[in-house]
Structure formats: C-alpha cells, structure tokens
C-alpha positions as CSV (number, residue, x, y, z in Angstrom):
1,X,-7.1,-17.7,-26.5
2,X,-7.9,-13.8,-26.6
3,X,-11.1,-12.7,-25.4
4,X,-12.5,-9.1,-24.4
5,X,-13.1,-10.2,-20.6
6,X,-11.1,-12.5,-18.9
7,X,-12.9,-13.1,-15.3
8,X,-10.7,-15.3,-12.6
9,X,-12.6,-16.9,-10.3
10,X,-16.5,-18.8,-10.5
11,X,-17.6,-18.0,-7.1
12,X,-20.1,-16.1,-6.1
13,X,-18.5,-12.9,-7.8
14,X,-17.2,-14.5,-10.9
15,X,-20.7,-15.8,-11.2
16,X,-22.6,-12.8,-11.1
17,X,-19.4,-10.4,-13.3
18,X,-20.6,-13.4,-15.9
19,X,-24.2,-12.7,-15.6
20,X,-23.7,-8.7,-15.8
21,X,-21.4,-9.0,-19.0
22,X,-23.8,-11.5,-20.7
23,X,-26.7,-8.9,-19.8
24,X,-25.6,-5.5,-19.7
25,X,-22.4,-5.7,-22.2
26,X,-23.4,-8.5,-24.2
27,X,-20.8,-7.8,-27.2
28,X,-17.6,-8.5,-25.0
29,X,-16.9,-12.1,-25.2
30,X,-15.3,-13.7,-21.8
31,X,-14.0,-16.3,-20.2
32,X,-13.6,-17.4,-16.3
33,X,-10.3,-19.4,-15.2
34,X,-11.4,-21.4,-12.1
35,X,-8.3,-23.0,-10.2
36,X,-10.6,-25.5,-8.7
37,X,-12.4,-27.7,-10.2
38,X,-16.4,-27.0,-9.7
39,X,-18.2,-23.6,-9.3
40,X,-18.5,-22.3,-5.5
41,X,-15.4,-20.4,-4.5
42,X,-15.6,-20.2,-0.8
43,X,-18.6,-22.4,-0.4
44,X,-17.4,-25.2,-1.8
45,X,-13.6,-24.2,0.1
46,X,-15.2,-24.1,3.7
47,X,-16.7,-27.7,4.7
48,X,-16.6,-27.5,8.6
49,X,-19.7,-27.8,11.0
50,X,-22.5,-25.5,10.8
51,X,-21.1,-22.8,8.3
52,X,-23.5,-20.9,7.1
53,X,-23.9,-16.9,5.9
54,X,-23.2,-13.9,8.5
55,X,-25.5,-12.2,5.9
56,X,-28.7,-12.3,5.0
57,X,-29.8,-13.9,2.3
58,X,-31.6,-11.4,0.5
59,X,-28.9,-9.4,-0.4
60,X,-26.3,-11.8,-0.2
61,X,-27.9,-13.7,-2.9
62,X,-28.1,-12.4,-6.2
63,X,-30.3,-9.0,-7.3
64,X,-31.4,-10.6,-10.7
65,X,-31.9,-13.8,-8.8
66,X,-34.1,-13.2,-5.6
67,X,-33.0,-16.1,-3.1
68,X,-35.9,-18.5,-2.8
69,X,-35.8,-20.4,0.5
70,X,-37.4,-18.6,3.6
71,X,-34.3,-18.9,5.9
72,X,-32.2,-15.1,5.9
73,X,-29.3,-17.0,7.4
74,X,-28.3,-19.9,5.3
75,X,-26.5,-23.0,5.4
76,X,-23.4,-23.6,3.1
77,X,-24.5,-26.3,1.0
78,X,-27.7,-23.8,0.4
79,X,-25.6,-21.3,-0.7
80,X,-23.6,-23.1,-2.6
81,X,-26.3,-25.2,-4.5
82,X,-27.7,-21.5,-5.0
83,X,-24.4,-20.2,-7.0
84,X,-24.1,-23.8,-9.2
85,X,-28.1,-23.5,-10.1
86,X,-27.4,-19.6,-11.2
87,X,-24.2,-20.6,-13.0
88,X,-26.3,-23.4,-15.1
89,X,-29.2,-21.4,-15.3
90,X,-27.6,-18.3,-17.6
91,X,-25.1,-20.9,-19.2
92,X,-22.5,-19.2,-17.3
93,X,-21.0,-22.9,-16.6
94,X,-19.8,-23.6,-19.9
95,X,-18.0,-20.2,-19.9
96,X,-15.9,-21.9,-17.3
97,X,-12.8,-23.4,-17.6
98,X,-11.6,-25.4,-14.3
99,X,-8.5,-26.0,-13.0
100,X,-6.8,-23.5,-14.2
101,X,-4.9,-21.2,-11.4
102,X,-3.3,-18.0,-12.4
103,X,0.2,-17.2,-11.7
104,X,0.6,-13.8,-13.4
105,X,-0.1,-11.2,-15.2
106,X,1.0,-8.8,-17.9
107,X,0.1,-5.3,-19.3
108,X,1.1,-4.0,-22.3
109,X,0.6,-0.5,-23.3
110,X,1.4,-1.0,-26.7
111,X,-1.2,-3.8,-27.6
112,X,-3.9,-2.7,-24.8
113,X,-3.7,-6.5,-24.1
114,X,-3.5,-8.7,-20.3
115,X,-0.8,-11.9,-21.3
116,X,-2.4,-14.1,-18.1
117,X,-0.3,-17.1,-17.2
118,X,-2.0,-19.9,-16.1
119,X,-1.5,-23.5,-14.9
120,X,-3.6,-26.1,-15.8
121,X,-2.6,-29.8,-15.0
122,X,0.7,-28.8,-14.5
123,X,0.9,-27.5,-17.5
124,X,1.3,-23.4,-18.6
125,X,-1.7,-22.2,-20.4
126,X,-1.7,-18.5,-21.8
127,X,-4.6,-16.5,-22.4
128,X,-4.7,-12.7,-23.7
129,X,-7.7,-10.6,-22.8
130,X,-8.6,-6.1,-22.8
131,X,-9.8,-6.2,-19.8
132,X,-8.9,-8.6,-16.3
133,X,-11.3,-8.6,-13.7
134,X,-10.6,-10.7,-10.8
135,X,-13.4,-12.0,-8.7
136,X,-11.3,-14.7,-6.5
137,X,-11.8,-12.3,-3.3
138,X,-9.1,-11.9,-0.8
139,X,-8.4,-15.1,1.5
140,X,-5.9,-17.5,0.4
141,X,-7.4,-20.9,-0.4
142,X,-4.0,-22.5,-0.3
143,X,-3.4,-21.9,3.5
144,X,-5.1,-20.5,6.3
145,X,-3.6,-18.6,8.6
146,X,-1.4,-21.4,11.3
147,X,-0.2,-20.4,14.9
148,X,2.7,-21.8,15.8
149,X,2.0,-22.8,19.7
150,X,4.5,-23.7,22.1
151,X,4.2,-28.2,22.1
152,X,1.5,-28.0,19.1
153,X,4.0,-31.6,18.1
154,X,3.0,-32.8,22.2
155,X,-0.7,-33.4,21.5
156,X,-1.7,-37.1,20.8
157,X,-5.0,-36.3,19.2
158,X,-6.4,-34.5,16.6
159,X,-5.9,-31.2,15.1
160,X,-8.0,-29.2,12.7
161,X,-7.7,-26.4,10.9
162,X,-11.1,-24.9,9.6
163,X,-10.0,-24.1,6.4
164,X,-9.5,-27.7,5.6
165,X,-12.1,-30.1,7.4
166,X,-11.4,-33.9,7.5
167,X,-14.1,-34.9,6.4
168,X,-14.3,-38.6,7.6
169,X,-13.6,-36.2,11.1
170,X,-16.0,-38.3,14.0
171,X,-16.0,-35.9,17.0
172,X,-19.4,-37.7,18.1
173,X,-19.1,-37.7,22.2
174,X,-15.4,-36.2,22.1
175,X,-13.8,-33.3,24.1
176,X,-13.4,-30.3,21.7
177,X,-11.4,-27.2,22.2
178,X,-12.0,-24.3,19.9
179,X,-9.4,-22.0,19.6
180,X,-10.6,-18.3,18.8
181,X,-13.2,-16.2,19.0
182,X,-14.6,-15.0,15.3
183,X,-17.2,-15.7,13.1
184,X,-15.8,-19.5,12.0
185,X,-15.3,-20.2,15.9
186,X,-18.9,-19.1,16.8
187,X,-20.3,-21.2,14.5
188,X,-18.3,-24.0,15.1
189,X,-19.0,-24.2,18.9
190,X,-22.9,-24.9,19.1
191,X,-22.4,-26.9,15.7
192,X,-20.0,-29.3,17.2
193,X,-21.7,-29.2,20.7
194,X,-24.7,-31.2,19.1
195,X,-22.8,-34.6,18.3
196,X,-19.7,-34.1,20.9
197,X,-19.6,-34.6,24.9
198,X,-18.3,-30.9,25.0
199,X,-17.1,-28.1,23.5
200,X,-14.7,-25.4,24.8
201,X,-13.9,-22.0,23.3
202,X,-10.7,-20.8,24.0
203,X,-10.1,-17.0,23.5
204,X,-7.5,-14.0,23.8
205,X,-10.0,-11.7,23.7
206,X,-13.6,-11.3,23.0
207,X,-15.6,-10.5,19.7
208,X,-18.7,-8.6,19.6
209,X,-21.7,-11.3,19.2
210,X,-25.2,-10.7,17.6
211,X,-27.9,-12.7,17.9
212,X,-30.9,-12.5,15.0
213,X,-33.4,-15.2,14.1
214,X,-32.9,-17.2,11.3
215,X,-35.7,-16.2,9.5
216,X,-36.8,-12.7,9.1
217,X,-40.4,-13.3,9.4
218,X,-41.5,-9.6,8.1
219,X,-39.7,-10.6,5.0
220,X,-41.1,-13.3,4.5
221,X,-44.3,-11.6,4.7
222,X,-43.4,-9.6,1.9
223,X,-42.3,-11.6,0.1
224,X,-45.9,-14.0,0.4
225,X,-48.0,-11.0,-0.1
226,X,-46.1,-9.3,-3.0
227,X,-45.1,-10.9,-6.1
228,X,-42.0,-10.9,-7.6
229,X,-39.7,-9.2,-8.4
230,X,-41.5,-6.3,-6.4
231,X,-41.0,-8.3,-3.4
232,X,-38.0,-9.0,-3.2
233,X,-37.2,-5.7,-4.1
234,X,-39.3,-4.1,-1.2
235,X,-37.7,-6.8,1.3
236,X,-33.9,-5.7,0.1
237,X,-34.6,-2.1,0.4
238,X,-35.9,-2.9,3.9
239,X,-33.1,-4.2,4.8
240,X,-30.6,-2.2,3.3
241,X,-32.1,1.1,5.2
242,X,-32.0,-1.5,8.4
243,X,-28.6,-2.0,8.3
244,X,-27.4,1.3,6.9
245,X,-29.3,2.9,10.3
246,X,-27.5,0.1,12.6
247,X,-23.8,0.8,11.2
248,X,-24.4,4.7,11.0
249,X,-26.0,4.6,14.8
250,X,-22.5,2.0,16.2
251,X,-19.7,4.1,13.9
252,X,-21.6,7.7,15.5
253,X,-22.3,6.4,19.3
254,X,-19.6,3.5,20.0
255,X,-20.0,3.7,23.6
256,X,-24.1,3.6,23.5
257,X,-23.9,1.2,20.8
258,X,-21.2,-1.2,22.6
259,X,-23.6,-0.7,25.6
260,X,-26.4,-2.3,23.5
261,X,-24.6,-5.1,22.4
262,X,-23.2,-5.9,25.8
263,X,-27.1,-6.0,27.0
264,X,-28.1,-8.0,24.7
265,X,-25.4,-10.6,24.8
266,X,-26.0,-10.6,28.5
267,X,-29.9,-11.1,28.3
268,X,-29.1,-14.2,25.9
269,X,-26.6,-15.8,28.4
270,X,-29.0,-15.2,31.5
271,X,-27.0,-17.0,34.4
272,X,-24.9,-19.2,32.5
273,X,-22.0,-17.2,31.6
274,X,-20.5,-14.3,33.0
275,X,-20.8,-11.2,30.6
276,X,-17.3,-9.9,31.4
277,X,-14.9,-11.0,30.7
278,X,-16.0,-13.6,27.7
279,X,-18.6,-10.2,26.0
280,X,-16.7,-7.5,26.6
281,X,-14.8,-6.6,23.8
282,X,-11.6,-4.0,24.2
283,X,-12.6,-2.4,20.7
284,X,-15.3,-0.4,19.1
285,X,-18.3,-1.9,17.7
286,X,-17.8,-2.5,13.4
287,X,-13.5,-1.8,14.4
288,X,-14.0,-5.1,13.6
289,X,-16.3,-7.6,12.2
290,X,-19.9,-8.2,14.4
291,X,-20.1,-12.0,14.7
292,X,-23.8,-12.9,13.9
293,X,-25.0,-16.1,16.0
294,X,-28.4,-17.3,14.3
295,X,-31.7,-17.3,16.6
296,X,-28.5,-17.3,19.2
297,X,-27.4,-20.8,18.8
298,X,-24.1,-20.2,20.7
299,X,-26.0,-18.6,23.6
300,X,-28.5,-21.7,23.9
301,X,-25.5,-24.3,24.4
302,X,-23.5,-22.5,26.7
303,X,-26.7,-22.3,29.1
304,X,-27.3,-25.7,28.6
305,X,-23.3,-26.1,29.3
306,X,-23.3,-28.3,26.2
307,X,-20.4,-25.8,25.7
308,X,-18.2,-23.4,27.7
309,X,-16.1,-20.0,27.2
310,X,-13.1,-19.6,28.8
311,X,-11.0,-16.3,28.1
312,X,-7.2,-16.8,28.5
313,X,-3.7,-17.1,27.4
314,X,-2.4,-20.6,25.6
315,X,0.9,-21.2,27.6
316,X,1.3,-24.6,26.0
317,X,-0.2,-27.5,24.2
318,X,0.0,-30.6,26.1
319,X,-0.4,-34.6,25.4
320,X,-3.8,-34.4,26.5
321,X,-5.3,-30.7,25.5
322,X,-3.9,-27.1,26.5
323,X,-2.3,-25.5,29.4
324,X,-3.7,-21.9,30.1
325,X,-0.7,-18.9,31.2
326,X,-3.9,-19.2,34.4
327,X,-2.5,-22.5,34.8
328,X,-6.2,-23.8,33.9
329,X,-5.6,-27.4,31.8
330,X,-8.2,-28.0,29.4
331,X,-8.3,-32.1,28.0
332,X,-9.5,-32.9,24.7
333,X,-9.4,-35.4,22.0
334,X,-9.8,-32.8,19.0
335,X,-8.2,-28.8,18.8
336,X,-9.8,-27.0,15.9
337,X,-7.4,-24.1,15.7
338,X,-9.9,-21.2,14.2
339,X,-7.0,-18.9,14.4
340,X,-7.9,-16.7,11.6
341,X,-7.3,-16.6,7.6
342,X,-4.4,-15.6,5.3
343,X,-5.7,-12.2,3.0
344,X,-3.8,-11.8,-0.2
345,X,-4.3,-8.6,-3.1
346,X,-5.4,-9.6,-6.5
347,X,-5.8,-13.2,-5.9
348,X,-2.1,-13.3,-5.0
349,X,-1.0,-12.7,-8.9
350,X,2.2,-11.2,-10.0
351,X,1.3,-7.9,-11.8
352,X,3.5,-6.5,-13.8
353,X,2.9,-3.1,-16.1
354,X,5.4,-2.6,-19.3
355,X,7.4,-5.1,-17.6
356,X,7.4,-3.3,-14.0
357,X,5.8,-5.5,-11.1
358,X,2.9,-3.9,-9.5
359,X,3.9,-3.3,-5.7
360,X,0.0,-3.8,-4.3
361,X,0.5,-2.6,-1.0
362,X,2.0,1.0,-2.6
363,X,-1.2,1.3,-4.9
364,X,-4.5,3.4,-4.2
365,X,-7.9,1.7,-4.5
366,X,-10.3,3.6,-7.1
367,X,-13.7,3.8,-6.1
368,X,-13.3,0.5,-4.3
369,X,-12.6,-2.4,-7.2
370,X,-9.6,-0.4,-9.6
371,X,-5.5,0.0,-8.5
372,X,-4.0,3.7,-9.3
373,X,-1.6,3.1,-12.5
374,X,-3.0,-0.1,-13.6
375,X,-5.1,-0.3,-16.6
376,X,-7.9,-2.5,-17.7
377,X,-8.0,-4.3,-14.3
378,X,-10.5,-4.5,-11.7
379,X,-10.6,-6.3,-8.1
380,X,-14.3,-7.4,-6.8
381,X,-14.0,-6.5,-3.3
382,X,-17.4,-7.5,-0.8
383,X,-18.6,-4.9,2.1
384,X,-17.1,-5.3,5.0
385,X,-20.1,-4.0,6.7
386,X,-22.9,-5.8,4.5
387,X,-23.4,-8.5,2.4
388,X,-20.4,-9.1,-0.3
389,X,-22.8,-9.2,-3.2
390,X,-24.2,-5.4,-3.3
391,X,-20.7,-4.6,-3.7
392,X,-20.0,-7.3,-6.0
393,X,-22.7,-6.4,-8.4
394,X,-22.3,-2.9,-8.2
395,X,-18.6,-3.4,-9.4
396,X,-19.7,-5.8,-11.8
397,X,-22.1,-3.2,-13.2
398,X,-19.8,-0.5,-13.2
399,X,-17.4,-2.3,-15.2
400,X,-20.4,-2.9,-17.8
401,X,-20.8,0.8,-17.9
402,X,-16.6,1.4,-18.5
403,X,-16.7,-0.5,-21.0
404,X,-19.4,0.2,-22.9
405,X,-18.2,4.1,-22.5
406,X,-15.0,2.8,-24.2
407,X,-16.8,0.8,-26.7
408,X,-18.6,4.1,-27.9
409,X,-15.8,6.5,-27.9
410,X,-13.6,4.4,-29.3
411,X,-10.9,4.0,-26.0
412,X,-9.0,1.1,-25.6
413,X,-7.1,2.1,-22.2
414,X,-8.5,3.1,-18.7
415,X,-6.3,3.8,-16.2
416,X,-7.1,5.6,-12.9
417,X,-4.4,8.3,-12.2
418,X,-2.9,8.2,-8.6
419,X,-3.8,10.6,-6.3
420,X,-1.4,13.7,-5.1
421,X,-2.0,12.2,-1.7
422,X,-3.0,8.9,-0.2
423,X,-3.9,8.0,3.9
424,X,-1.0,4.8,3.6
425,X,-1.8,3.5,7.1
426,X,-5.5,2.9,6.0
427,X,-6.2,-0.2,4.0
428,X,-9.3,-0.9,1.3
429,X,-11.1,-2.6,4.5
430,X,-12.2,-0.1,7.1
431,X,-11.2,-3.2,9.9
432,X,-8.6,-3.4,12.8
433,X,-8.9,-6.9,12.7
434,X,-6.0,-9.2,12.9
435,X,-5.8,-10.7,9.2
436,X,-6.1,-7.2,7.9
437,X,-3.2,-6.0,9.9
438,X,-0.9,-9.1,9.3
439,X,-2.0,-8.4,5.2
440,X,-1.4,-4.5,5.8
441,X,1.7,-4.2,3.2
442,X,0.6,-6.3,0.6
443,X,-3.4,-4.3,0.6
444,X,-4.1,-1.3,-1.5
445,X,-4.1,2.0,0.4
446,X,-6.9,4.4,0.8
447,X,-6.8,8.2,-0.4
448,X,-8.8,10.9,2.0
449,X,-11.7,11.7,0.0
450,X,-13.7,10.5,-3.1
451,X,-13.2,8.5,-5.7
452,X,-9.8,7.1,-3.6
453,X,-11.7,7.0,0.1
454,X,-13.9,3.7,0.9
455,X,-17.4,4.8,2.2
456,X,-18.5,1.1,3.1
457,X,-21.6,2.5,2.3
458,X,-24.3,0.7,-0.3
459,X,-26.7,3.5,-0.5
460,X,-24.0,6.1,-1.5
461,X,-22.2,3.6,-3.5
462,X,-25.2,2.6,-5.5
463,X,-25.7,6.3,-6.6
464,X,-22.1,7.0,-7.5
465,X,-21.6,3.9,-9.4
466,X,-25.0,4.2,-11.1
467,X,-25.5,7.5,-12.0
468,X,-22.2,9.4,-11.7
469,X,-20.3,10.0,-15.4
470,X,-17.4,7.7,-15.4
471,X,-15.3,10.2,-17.0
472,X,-14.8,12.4,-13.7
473,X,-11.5,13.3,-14.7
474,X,-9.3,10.9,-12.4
475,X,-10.2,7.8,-14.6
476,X,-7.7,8.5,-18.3
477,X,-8.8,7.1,-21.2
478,X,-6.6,6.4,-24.3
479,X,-7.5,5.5,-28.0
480,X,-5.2,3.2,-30.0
C-alpha cells in the first residue's frame, strides 16, 4: 500500500496530523498505523487512579475543536472519550489501521519513497509512503522505566507499576506506599488515599508542586458570554500570555520564583507537613517539570493525614513494606513503584537512509519536529513547558505548508542540512529530569541558535512556523 502520508500513531497527535492533512492539504492521501488496537495513545495506555491532564484543557484539547466540558483539568477517560469523538467526528477513524506496530524504516533517495515495516498479527506488513510523520510521542509503551531495589523478590504483597494498572487492583482500606515524587505519584497519592487506610509517599528528593483549581472560572466566563469559536479563542489566548509570563518570570528570577512556589506549597500544607525537607526542591524551577496538583488535592490529604510524605533513601524492600537508609520501616500491602518512564526517539524505529541507520542521538532537531540528513520525516514533539497540542498542531500545520510548497514547485525531497555546529550535551527537551538524562544518547541534539535551537516558546513558535518562508535556506529541496 503507497500513500502520500503515512502517519504512526492515533493519539492525540496522530489525530489532529489527520485532521490538518484532511483540511489544509487535502490532496495527499494518508494512512495511520496504530500498534494498539483502539484510538487514545497515552490515554488509553495510563489506567491508574486519578490521572488526569497537567494541562489545561483549553489548549490541550484541540484548536479546531474547542474542549467542551467546564473542568481545565481533566480526567483521563474525559480526555480520552474527547480524542475517539474527534477521530469519528472528521472520519479520521476509518483512516486507521490497528494493530499494526512499526519496526522500521527505509529511505530511498532514488525513488523519494519511506519502505515502513510493520507487524500486524504477527505477521510483516509493508507499506511505502513520500512522506513519514510520526506522532507516537516519546515514552515507551512496552515498558516503563523498573528500579531494581535491593529484596524487591522479599515483599509478600503487591506490586504496581503505573504504567500497567491491574485493573481488578482492590486497595480499598490497604497500606499503600508510593514510590516517587512526579507528576504520576502526585496524582496517585490523594487518588488512592480516598478508598485505602493510607497512603505514603516515598521520595529521594522533592519536586516542585503547583496547586490551581480545577476549573478556571474566568474562562468559563468567557466562554458563557462569548460564542464560539471567538470564545474559545479569547480564553486560549488568555492563557497562553498567562503561562508564557509565568515560565519567562521562573527561567529569568529562579531564586524569587522558587521562593514563590515554596510559599505557596507551604500556605497549602498549613501545619500538617513540614515545608523542608518534603518542598524544597535542589533544582531550579521549569529544570524540570512543575507537578500541577488540582484545587490541591494532594495538600488536602496530607492535612487530613489521609496520606503522608516522608523524604528518604530505600535501603531495602522487606516482607512486610520498605526499610529506609534512616532505618524508618514503612508496612504495606501494596508498593506502586512510580519510578519514572522509559523515553525513546522516533517511536523507537530503526531508520535507515540509502541503507545507512540513522544514529538519533548524533542528529540535530530542525525547528523542533525534523532530524538533520533525513528526508521526508517528521517527529511530533509536545512542549515541555505547555500543553503538548500547540506544539502538536503547529507541526502538523507546518508540514501542511512543506508539502504543499513541494506540491507547487514540483520537489519531491526535503531534507534539512546539518548544522556546522551543534550544543551535543543539550537534548530536544530543555529538562534535567531523570528519563531525559537516562534517554540522553539516543535524543536528538540541539544547535545554538535558530532553526536548530528549541525556544519552548508557543508565541514565537506560532510566528515562525506560520509566517516564516520555509525555504530559509537550511531546509534543501530536490526535484525528481
């Protein structure tokens, strides 16, 4: 099967590169390889208690497609149902073909043509496309990232890993230990603290957390005064020039900024939990992700001790729960080890140009979605900083644009020419978090300035990628 666009992955990404295609370059024919079986991606992946958006809704969810449900911060199955009602809505579903995981795949210069490998009921499928663009993120669905702990084998009962939630899983008046201290375990904590007798965190070392109601009631207003689509424009742009002043203000003034947080975490907690050393992070604020905790749901149950903090080494697991390098013993019936996910490049595909493999981790990212010396592929890469979708659609949109360039001139090939120098210690995400350091050889580097240089930066993005010529003489076009 050949088509013009072949799109892996029907998650949120795939859904809305679909949309865009059918919209904005409705001539190219495509087709999306799912390796799952239903649409969802990461929604459908992630079943445990209480997960839920650490965006808002309003630009998380699609621009052509103005989230309708009053909550900013969303449950799962919300989102989820969300991305499935979009993907029947356009007739983007029957694009789809399920259960198809790609292995690999091939460039050749001499036909302008992708040969992708596939696997489809244990079986090899090929498929031939111009152009690959992959929208299957950058976690590993196949495993999450596993700690090996000194006498994990010792404990008699139950552990999780978030990644893959029993779920017949009764923790209904059960001693819970959560180890870590990111976005999955602060959701998990006050989640799990409402059906079990209690919860402990268990962390190294302390994240950054954020509390914001659940519902942005000025948006809302907006939204009920205004009709749409003008409202929901109004609200996004609010909220773009929001959060654009927050990251600008923490990146410019860490120390004032860190101060903020501290104070805020520390108003929330009252009496119930000492600030340091459980909220007093060693790093800068936005060094690594802010965990957002909605209308401060993790705050309420550790002051109403449904759940407790404690910051400290694991020394060991034992029968009955943990022993702490404090030699604190914590008992439980049920570890969920949130320790963290696995990141892989290009959905963890074997490139290979004119029959040389693609080394990733040596490549240069191109305006934040294209790979130095690889032609006709793009990689749908979220904000960091933001919601994944305003990145997501701007890629998807400036693909439209290539493409229809190449259409009208003629060009078959688009290749991004590597830089004469490139920053290799930086990585496409502008994070010192742990699962972008452990991933650090396999990630595309970073140059030091524009179009090579990642600005995490919508606003700027939106111009560049809107309104800039795409033939700014680092992208090389070719004719047949």
């Amino acid at each position: 099967m050949h088509v013009d666009v072949l799109i892996v992955g029907a998650g949120l990404s795939g859904v809305n590169a679909a949309y865009r295609l059918r919209t904005r370059s409705p001539r190219r024919t495509y087709v999306i390889l799912e390796a799952r079986d239903t649409i969802g991606g990461t929604w459908d992946q992630f079943r445990y208690p209480g997960i839920r958006s650490d965006s808002d809704m309003f630009t998380l969810g699609y621009p052509f497609r103005p989230w309708p449900n009053p909550q900013a911060i969303a449950d799962g199955p919300s989102i989820l149902s969300y991305v499935r009602d979009t993907a029947s809505t356009y007739g983007i579903d029957r694009e789809i073909r399920f259960g198809h995981k790609v292995i690999s795949a091939s460039w050749s210069t001499k036909d302008a043509m992708w040969t992708v490998e596939a696997v489809h009921d244990g079986e090899p499928k090929t498929f031939t496309c111009s152009f690959l663009y992959l929208c299957s993120g950058y976690y590993s669905y196949d495993r999450g990232h596993v700690v090996d702990f000194p006498g994990q084998g010792d404990f008699t009962g139950t552990t999780v890993h978030p990644q893959f939630w029993p779920e017949d899983l009764d923790y209904t008046d059960k001693n819970v230990v959560v180890i870590g201290s990111g976005a999955t375990a602060v959701t998990l904590v006050p989640a799990m603290a409402e059906k079990a007798a209690h919860v402990t965190m268990v962390q190294r070392s302390p994240s950054y957390v954020v509390a914001r109601p659940q519902q942005d009631e000025a948006a809302n207003r907006i939204r009920a005064k205004l009709p749409d689509p003008l409202g929901h424009r109004v609200v996004r742009a609010k909220i773009l020039v929001r959060s654009a002043i927050f990251y600008q203000y923490m990146r410019r003034f860490p120390t004032r900024a860190a101060a903020l947080l501290r104070k805020g975490a520390a108003a929330a907690l009252g009496d119930s939990v000492p600030l340091d050393p459980h909220f007093a992070p060693r790093y800068n604020p936005w060094d690594q992700r802010l965990c957002l905790v909605p209308d401060g749901d993790l705050f309420t149950a550790l002051r109403a001790k449904q759940a407790s903090i404690v910051t400290d080494h694991i020394e060991t697991f034992t029968p009955d729960g943990l022993r702490l390098k404090s030699g604190r013993e914590l008992t439980a019936d049920i570890i969920v080890t949130a320790t963290g996910l696995n990141m892989i490049a290009v959905g963890g595909i074997a490139l290979t140009v004119d029959g040389k493999p693609v080394d990733t981790g040596k490549t240069t990212v191109y305006k934040g979605m294209m790979l130095s010396g690889v032609p006709n592929l793009a990689w749908c890469v979220g904000y960091a900083n933001a919601s994944w979708t305003l990145r997501a659609d701007l890629t998807a949109r400036y693909v439209c644009r290539l493409l229809n360039h190449m259409a009208r001139k003629g060009f078959t090939v688009c290749t991004p020419t590597p830089p004469s120098r490139a920053d290799s210690s930086r990585t496409i995400l502008n994070l010192t978090s742990g699962y972008v350091n452990r991933a650090a050889a396999i990630l595309p580097k970073q140059g030091t300035r524009r179009p090579w240089r990642s600005r995490e930066s919508y606003l700027v993005d939106h111009v560049d990628l809107t309104y800039a010529p795409v033939t700014d003489g680092v992208m090389r076009f070719t004719k047949p």
